[in-house]
C-alpha positions in Angstrom: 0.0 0.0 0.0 1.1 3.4 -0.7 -0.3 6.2 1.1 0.4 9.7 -0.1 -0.1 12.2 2.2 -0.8 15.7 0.0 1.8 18.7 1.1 0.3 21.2 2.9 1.1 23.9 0.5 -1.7 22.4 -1.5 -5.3 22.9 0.6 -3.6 23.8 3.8 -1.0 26.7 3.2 -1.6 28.5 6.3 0.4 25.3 7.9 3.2 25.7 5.1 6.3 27.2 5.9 9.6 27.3 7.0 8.2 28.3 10.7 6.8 25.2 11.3 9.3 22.7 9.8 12.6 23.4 9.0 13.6 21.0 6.5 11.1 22.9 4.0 13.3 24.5 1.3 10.9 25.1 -1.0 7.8 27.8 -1.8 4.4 26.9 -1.8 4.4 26.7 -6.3 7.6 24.4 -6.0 6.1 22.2 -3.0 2.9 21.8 -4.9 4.8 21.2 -8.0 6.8 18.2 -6.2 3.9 16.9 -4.9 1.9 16.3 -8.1 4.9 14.7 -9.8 5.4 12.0 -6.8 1.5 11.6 -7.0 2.5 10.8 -10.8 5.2 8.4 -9.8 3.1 6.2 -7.8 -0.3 6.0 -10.6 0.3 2.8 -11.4 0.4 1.1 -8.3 -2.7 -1.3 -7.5 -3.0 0.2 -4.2 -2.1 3.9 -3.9 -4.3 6.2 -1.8 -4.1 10.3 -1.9 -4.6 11.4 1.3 -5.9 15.5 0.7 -6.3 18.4 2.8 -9.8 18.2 2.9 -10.3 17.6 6.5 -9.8 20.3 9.2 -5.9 19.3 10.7 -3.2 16.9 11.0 -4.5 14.3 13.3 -7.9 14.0 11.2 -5.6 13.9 8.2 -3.6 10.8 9.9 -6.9 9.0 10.9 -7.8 9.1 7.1 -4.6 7.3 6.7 -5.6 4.6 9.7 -8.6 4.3 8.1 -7.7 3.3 4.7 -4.8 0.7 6.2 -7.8 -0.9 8.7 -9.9 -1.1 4.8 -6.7 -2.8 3.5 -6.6 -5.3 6.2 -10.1 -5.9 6.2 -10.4 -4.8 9.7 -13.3 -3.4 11.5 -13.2 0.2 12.0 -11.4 1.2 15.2 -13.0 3.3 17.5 -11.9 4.7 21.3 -14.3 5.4 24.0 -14.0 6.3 27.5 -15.2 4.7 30.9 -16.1 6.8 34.0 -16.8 4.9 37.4 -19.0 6.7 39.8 -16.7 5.3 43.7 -18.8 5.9 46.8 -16.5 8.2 49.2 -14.1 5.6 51.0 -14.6 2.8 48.8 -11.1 3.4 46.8 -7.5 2.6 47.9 
């Protein structure tokens, strides 16, 4: 599986620059520009997946990415929840 995770210069440029990762070298036209041609690279494959900007921040954007690998695997969908426990005063340790 190849999962390609769009650059944030394309869909999400407020989060591109040099401020927030220091490796960037290139603009936003040049970022967008590499992007598109690795996108083009990987065409072919029988199981490539474009991961976009179209969801509001990074961790939604890497729970698309969970998402499609559980899909792959045939896995049911994960999900988290939270349990609360209501302890009468002195019953703890």
């Amino acid at each position: 599986m190849v999962l390609h995770l769009v650059t944030a210069a394309d869909g999400a440029e407020a989060y591109y620059s040099s401020g927030s990762n220091e490796s960037r070298y290139e603009d936003k036209k040049s970022a967008v520009a590499t992007d598109k041609r690795t996108q083009n690279a990987w065409v072919g494959h029988p199981c490539f997946s474009i991961i976009d900007n179209s969801v509001p921040g990074f961790e939604a954007k890497i729970n698309r990415c969970i998402d499609r690998i559980y899909r792959l695997l045939e896995l049911p969908k994960a999900t988290s929840f939270y349990k609360k426990f209501l302890l009468k005063k002195g019953s703890y340790l």
